[in-house]
VEXSE-449765 format. One record per residue (C-alpha): chain; x, y, z. Coordinates in nm, 3 decimals, m for minus. Example, Ala and Ser with C-alpha at 12.3 -4.5 7.8 and 13.67 -1.06 7.14 Angstrom:
<pts>
+-------+---------+---------+---------+
! tikol !      px !      py !      pz !
+-------+---------+---------+---------+
!     A !   1.230 !  m0.450 !   0.780 !
!     A !   1.367 !  m0.106 !   0.714 !
+-------+---------+---------+---------+
</pts>
This chain:
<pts>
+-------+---------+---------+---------+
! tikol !      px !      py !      pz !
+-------+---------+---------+---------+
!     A !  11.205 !   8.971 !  11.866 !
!     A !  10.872 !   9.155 !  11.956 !
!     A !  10.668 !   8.783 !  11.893 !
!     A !  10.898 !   8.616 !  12.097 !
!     A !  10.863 !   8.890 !  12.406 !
!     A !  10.508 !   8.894 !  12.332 !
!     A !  10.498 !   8.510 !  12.418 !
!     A !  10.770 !   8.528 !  12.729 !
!     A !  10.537 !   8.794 !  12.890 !
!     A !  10.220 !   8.601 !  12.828 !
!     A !  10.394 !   8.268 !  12.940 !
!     A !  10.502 !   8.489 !  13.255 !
!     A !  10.159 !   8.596 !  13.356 !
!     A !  10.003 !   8.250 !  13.311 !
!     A !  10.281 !   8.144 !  13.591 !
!     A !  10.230 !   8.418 !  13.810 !
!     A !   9.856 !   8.377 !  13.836 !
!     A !   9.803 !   7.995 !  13.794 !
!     A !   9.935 !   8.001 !  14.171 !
!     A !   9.687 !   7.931 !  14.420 !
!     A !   9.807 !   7.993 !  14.748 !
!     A !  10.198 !   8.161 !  14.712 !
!     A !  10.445 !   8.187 !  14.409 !
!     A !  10.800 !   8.229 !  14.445 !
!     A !  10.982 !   8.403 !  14.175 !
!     A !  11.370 !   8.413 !  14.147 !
!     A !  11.569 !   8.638 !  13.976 !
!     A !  11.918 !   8.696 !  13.894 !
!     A !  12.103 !   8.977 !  13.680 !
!     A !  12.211 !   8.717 !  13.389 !
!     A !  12.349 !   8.982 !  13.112 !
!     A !  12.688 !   9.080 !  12.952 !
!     A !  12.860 !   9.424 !  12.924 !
!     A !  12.742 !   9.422 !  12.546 !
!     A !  12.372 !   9.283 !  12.594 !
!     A !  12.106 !   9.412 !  12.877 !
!     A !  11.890 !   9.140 !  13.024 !
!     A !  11.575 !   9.135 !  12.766 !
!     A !  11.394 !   8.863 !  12.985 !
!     A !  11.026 !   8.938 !  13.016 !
!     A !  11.032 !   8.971 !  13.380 !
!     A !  11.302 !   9.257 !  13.348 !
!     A !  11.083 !   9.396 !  13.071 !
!     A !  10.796 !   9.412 !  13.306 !
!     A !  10.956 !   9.553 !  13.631 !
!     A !  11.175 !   9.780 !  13.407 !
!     A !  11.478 !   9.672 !  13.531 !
!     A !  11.650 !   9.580 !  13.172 !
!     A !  11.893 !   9.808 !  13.204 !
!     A !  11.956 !   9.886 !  13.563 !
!     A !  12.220 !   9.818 !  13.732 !
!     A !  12.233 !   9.538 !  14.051 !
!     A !  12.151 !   9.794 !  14.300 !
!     A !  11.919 !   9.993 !  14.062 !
!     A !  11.739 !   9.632 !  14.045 !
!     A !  11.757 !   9.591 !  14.463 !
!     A !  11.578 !   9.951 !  14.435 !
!     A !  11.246 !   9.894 !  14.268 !
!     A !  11.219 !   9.532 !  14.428 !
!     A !  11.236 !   9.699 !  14.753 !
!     A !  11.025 !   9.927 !  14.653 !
!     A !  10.758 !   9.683 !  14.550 !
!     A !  10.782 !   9.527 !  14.897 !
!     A !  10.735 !   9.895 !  15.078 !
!     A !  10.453 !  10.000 !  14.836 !
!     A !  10.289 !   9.601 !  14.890 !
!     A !  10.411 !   9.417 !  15.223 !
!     A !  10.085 !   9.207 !  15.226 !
!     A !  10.126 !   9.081 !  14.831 !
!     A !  10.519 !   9.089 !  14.799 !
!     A !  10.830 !   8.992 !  14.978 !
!     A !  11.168 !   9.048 !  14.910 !
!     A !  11.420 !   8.861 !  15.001 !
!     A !  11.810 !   8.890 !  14.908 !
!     A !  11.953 !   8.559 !  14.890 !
!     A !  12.317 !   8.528 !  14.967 !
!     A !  12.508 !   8.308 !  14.709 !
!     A !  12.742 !   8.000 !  14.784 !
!     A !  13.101 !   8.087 !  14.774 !
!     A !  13.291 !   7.971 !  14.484 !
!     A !  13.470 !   7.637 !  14.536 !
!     A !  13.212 !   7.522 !  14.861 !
!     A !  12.939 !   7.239 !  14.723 !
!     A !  12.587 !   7.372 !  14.823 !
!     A !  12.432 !   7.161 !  15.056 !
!     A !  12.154 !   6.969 !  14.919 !
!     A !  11.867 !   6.833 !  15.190 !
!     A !  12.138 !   6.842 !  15.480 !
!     A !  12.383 !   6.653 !  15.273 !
!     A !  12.753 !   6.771 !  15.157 !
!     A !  12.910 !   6.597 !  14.861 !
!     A !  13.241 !   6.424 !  14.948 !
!     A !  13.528 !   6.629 !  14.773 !
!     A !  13.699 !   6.324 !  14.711 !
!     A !  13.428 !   6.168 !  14.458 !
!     A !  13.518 !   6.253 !  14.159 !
!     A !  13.154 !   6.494 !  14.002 !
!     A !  12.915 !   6.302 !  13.805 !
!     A !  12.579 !   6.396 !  13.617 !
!     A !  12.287 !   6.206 !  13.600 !
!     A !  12.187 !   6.025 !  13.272 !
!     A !  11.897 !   6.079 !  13.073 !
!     A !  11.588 !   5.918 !  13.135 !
!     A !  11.343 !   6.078 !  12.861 !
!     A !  11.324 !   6.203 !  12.552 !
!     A !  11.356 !   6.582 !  12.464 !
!     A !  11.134 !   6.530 !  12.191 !
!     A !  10.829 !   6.664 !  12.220 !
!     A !  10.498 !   6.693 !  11.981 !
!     A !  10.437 !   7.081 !  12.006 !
!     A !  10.643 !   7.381 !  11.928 !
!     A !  10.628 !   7.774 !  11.915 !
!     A !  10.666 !   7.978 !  11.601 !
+-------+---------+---------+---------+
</pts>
C-alpha cells in the first residue's frame, strides 16, 4: 500500500510539472461510505477524508491564497438521462448505444512492481 502511494504521488508530480505552459487537473469525490478516497492527489491536498464541501473548501482556498498559479472552477455535471454533447453534436436517442472496437493491443512490454 505505502509502495504503491509512493509511486501514484511520484507519477502525479511528473504530470503536474512536465506541463509547459498550463495543466488542467480534474477531480471528482470517487469513494464509498466504507472506503475514503486514497488517490494520491487527495493524499496530497489532504482531502481523503473530507467531505464534498470540506473538499470545495481547501480548493478555494488554494485559489484565494494563489489566483496567479491556480484556478478553480466548479463544473456542473450533465443530468442523468441527457447525452452530453460532444463537439456541438447530440446523439440521436433513437440509435440504439454502441462502443467502439479495439484497435490495439493492451499488452504492453513494461510493468510496475
Amino acid at each position: 500500500m505505502f509502495e504503491e502511494l509512493a509511486e501514484d504521488l511520484r507519477l502525479f508530480y511528473v504530470a503536474l510539472t512536465r506541463a509547459k505552459y498550463r495543466c488542467y487537473l480534474n477531480w471528482a469525490d470517487v469513494r464509498t461510505k466504507e472506503r475514503a478516497n486514497d488517490s494520491a492527489m487527495a493524499y496530497l491536498f489532504e482531502f481523503a477524508d473530507c467531505d464534498f464541501a470540506g473538499q470545495q473548501r481547501v480548493l478555494q482556498a488554494l485559489a484565494t491564497a494563489e489566483p496567479d498559479l491556480f484556478e478553480y472552477r466548479l463544473l456542473s455535471a450533465v443530468a442523468a438521462g441527457e447525452p452530453a454533447e460532444l463537439s456541438g453534436v447530440r446523439r440521436d436517442p433513437e440509435l440504439p448505444l454502441a462502443y467502439r472496437s479495439q484497435t490495439r493491443s493492451l499488452h504492453s512490454i513494461w510493468q510496475m512492481s
